[in-house]
RODO-2510 file (C-alpha; in nm, 4 decimals, decimal comma):
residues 308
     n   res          X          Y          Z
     1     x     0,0000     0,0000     0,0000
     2     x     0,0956     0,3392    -0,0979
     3     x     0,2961     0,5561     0,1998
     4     x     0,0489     0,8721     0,2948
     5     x     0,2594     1,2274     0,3337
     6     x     0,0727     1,5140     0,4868
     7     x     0,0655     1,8395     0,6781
     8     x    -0,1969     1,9117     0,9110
     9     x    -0,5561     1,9709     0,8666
    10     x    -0,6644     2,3005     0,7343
    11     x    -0,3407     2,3048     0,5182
    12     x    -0,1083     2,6271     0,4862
    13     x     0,1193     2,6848     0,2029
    14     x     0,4360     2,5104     0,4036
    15     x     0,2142     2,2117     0,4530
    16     x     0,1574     2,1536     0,1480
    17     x     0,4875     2,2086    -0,0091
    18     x     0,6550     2,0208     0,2660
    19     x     0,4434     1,6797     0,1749
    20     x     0,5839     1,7694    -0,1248
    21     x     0,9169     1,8174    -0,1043
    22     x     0,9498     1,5243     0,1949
    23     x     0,7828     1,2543    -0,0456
    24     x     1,0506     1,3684    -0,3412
    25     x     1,3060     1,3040    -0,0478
    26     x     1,1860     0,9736    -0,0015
    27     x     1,1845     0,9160    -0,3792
    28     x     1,5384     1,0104    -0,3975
    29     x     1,6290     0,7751    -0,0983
    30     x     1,4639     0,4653    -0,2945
    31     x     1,1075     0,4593    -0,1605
    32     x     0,9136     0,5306    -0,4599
    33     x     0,5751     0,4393    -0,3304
    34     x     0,4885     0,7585    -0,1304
    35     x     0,1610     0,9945    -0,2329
    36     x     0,2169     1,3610    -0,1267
    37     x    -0,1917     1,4101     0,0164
    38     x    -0,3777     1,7247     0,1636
    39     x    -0,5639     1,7364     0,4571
    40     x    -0,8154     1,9782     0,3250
    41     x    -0,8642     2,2195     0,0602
    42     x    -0,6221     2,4126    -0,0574
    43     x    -0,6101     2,8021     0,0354
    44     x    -0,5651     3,0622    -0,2249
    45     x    -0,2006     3,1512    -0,1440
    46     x    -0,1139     2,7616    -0,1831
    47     x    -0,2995     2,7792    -0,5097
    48     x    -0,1158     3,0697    -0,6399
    49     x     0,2217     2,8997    -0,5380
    50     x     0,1331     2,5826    -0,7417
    51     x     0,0124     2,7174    -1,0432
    52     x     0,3085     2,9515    -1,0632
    53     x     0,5294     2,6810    -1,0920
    54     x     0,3170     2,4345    -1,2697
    55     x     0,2631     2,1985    -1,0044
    56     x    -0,0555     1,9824    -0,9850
    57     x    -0,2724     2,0081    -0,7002
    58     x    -0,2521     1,7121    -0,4382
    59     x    -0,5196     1,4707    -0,3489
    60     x    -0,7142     1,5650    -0,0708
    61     x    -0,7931     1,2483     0,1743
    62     x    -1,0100     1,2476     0,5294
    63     x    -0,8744     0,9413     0,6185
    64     x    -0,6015     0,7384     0,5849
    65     x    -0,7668     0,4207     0,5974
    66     x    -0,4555     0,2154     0,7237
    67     x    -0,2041     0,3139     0,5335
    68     x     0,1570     0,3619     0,6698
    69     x     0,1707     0,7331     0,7026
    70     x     0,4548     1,0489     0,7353
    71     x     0,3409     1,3603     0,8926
    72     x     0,5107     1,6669     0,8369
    73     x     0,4394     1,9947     0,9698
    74     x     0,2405     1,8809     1,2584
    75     x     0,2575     1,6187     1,5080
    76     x    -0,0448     1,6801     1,7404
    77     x    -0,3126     1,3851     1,6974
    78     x    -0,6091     1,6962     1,6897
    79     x    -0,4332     1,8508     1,4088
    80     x    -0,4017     1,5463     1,1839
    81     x    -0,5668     1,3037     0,9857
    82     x    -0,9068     1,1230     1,1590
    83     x    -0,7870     0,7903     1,1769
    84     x    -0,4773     0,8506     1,2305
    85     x    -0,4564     0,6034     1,5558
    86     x    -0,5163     0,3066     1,2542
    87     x    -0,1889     0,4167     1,0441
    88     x     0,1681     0,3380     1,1542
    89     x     0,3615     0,6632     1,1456
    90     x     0,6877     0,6381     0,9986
    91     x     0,8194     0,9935     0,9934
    92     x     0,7734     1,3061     1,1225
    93     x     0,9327     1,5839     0,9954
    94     x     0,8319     1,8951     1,2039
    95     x     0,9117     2,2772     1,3619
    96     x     0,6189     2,3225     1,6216
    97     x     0,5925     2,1857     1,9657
    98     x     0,5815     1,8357     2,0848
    99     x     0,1869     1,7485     2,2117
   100     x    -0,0494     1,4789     2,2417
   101     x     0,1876     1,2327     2,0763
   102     x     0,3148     0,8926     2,1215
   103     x     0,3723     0,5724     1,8746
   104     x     0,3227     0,1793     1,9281
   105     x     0,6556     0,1385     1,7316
   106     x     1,0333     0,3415     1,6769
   107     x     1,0241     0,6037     1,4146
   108     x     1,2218     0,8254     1,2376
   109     x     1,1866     1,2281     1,3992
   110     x     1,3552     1,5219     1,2433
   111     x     1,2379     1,8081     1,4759
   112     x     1,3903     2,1881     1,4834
   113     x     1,2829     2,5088     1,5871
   114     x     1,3102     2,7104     1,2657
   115     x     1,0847     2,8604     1,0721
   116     x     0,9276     2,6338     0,8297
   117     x     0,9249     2,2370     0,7690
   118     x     1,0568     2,2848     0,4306
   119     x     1,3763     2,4373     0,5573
   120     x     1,4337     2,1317     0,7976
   121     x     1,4246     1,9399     0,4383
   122     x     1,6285     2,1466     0,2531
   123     x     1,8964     2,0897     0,5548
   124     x     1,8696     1,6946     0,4745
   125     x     1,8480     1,7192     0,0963
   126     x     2,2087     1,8918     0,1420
   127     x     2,3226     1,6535     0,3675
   128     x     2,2227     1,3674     0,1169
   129     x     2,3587     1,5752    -0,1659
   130     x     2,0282     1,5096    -0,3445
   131     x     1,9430     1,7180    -0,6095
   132     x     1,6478     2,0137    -0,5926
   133     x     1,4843     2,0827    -0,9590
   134     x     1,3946     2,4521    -1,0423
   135     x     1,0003     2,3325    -0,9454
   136     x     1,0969     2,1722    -0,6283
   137     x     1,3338     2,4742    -0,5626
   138     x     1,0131     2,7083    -0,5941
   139     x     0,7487     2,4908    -0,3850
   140     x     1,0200     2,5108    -0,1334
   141     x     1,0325     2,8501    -0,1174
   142     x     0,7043     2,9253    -0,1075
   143     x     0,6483     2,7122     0,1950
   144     x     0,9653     2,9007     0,3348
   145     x     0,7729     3,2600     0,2285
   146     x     0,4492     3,1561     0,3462
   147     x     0,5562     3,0529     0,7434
   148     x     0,8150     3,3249     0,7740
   149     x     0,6251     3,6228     0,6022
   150     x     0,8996     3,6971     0,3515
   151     x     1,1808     3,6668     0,6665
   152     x     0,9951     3,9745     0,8335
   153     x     0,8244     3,6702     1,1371
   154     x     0,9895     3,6549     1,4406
   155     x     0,9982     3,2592     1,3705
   156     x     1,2790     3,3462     1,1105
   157     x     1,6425     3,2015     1,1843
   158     x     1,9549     3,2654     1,0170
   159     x     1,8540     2,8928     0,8196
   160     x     1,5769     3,0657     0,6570
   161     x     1,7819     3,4336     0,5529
   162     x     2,0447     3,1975     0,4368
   163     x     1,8759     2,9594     0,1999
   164     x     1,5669     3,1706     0,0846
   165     x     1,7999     3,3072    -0,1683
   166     x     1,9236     2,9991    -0,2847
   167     x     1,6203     2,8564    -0,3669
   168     x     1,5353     3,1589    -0,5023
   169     x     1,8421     3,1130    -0,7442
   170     x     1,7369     2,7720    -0,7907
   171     x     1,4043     2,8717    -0,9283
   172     x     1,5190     3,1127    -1,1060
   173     x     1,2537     3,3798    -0,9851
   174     x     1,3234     3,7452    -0,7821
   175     x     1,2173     3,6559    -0,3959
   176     x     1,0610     4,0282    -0,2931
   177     x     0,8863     4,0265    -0,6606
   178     x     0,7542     3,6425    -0,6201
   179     x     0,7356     3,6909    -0,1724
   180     x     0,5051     3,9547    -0,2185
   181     x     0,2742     3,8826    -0,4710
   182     x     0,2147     3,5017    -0,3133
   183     x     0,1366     3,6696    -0,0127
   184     x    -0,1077     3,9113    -0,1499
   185     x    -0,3142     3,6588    -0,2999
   186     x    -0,4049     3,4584    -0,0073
   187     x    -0,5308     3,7858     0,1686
   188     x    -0,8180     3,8235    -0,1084
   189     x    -1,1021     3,8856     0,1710
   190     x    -1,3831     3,9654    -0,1002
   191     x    -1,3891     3,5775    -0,1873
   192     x    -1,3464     3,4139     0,2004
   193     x    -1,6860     3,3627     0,3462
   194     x    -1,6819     3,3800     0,7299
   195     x    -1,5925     3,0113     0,7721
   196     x    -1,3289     3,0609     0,5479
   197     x    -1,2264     3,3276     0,7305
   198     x    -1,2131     3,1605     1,0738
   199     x    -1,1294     2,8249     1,0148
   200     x    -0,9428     2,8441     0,7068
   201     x    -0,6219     2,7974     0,8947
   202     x    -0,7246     2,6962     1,2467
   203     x    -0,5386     2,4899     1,5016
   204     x    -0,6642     2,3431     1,8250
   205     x    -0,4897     2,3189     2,1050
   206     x    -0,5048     2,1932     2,4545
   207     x    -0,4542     2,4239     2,7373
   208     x    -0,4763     2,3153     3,1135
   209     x    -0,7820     2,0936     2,9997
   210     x    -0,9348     2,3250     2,7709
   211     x    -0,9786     2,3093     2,3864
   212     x    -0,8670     2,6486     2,2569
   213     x    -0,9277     2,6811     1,8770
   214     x    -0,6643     2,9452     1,7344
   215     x    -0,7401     3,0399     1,3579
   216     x    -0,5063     3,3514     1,1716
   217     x    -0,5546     3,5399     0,8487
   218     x    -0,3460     3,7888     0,6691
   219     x    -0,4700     4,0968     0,5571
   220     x    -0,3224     4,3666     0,3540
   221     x    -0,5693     4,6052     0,5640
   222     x    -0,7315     4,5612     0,8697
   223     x    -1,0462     4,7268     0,7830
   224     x    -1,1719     4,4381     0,5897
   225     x    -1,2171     4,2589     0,8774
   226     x    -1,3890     4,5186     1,0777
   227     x    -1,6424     4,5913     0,7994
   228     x    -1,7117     4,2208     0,8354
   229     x    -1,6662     4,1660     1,2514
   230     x    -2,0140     4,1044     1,3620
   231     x    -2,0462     3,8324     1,0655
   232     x    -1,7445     3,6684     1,1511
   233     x    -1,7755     3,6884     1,5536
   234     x    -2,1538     3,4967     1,4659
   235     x    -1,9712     3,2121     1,2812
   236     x    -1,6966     3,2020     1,5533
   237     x    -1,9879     3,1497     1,8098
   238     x    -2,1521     2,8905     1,5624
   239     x    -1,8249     2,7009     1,5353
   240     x    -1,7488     2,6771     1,8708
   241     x    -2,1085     2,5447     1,9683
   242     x    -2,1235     2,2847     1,7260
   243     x    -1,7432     2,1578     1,7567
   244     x    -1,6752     2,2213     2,1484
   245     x    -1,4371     2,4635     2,1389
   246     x    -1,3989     2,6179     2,4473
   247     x    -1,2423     2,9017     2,3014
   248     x    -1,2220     3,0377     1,9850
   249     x    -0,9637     3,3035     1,8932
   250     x    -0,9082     3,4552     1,4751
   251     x    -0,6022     3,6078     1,4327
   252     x    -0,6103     3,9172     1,1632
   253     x    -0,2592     4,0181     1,0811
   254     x    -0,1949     4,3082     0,9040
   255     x     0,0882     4,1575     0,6827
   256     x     0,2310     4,4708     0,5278
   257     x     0,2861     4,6792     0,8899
   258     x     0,3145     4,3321     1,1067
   259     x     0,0397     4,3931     1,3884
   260     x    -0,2572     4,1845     1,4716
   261     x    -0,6689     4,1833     1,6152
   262     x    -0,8134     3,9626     1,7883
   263     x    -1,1558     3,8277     1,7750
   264     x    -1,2590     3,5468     2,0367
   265     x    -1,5451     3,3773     2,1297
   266     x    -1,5805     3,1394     2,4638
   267     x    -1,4636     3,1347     2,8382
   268     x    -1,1335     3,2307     2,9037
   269     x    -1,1232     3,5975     2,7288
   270     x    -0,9208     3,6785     3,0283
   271     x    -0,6716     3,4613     2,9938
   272     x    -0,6292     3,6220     2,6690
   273     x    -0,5951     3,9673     2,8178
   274     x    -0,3770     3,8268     3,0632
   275     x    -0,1839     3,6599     2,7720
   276     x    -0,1327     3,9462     2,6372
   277     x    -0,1496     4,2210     2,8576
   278     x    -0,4164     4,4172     2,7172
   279     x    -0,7625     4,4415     2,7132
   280     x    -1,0764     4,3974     2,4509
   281     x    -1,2087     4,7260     2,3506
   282     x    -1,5340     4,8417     2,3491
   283     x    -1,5855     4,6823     1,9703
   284     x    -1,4400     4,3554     2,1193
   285     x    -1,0787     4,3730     1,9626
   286     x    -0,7778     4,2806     2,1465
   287     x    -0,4995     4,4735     1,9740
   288     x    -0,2123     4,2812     1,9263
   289     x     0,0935     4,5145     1,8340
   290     x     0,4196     4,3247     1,6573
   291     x     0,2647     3,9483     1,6832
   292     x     0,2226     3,8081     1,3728
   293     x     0,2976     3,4332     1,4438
   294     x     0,0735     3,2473     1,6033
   295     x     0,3441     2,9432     1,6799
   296     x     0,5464     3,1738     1,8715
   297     x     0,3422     3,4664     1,9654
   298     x     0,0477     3,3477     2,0332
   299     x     0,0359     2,9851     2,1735
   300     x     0,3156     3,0079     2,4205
   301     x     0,1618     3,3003     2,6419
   302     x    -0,1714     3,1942     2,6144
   303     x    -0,0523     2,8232     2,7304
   304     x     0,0898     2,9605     3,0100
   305     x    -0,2446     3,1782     3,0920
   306     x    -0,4507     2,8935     3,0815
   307     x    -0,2117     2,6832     3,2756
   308     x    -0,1380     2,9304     3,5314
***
């Protein structure tokens, strides 16, 4: 049976290009029978990406239905496939935290704190002196663009300044000219509808017992989301009713001058403020000044509030 490769549920551009690039790794290592998958539909950034470089959409699955599996870009059981418990993993290729995860059998575990999955690949494709094709080069990239905002994220490390522009190179494209516009087109607002919107790129999490849904979307202006607030703070409500969320916070980041707004629904709006120091206005938005990454920004203080 064929080898499943995925990112997590609710797929960004890095998890998609990271199944990607992983199961061409595996292909260059002699295991040919590996299916980059999706976990969901794709997002319009993640679109843009592939058809700029001519790459075919991949399959999307809801269950694995006992194949051997290889996670990347995710590890947490909530964040992956349903049926996960009824695959074997064997790999995980990953840059978040460690949670709600154990195996019945030894696996291979490539885990760093940079700033994207496909840059923890691009480390071992060097080290295996494999080769990266133009196409490959530019999936890469994008994964590498998408997770670190074009390098301006605090989850940027020196990996990510030093090998964007070799990929770039590699691809043979301009990196501020391509960064830019791929960015840009996953903040197209006018065709989201509130679910899109909120759960387009949602995570949950659990914090000291409680499931705390965390969604983020980048905007090129903030206002787009305010003329739409009461809309989207009804679907957040909706969502977290009918799925048990305890709490349910949307990002909006502002990706040109890197500053956020919150929106939340549930208990445990003041562990938020004490998260983050600051309080919900009288329009219910918790400013969020300089965070623009929810893996670093957002989840650690608000695991500590709820765990205080």
């Amino acid at each position: 049976m064929t080898t499943l490769i995925f990112g997590h549920q609710n797929p960004d551009t890095d998890a998609v290009t990271s199944a990607m690039s992983w199961a061409e790794f595996q292909r260059q290592s002699g295991n040919t029978d590996v299916e980059a998958v999706a976990l969901g539909s794709l997002n319009d950034e993640t679109k843009f990406a592939l058809d700029f470089f001519k790459q075919a959409a991949p399959r999307v699955i809801d269950a694995a239905n006992g194949a051997d599996v290889m996670l990347v870009d995710h590890n947490e059981a909530q964040q992956s496939v349903a049926d996960r418990a009824d695959s074997t993993i064997l790999t995980v290729v990953d840059h978040h935290r460690f949670a709600n995860f154990e195996t019945a059998a030894p696996l291979f575990i490539r885990a760093e704190p940079v700033g994207s999955t496909n840059s923890i690949i691009y480390e071992m494709f060097q080290e295996k002196g494999f080769t990266i094709s133009a196409q490959l080069a530019g999936l890469m990239l994008s994964g590498i663009v998408s997770d670190t905002l074009l390098l301006k994220s605090p989850t940027t490390t020196d990996l990510e300044r030093k090998i964007l522009p070799e990929l770039a190179k590699i691809a043979g494209i301009d990196l501020e000219d391509y960064g830019l516009k791929m960015l840009k087109a996953g903040t197209n607002l006018a065709a989201k509808s509130d679910l899109d919107i909120t759960q387009g790129d949602a995570k949950s999490f659990d914090m000291g017992g409680k499931t705390v849904r965390i969604g983020q979307v980048n905007v090129v202006d903030l206002e787009e989301i305010y003329a739409r607030q009461a809309d989207i703070e009804a679907n957040l409500k909706a969502e977290a009713e009918k799925n048990g969320y305890d709490l349910f916070l949307l990002v909006a980041t502002d990706i040109l001058n890197s500053n956020s707004t919150g929106l939340a629904f549930g208990e445990g709006k003041d562990k938020l403020e004490a998260a983050f120091n600051a309080k919900f206005d009288a329009n219910g938005r918790l400013a969020l000044p300089g965070v623009v990454s929810r893996k670093k920004q957002v989840v650690p203080p608000l695991q500590a509030a709820f765990e205080a």
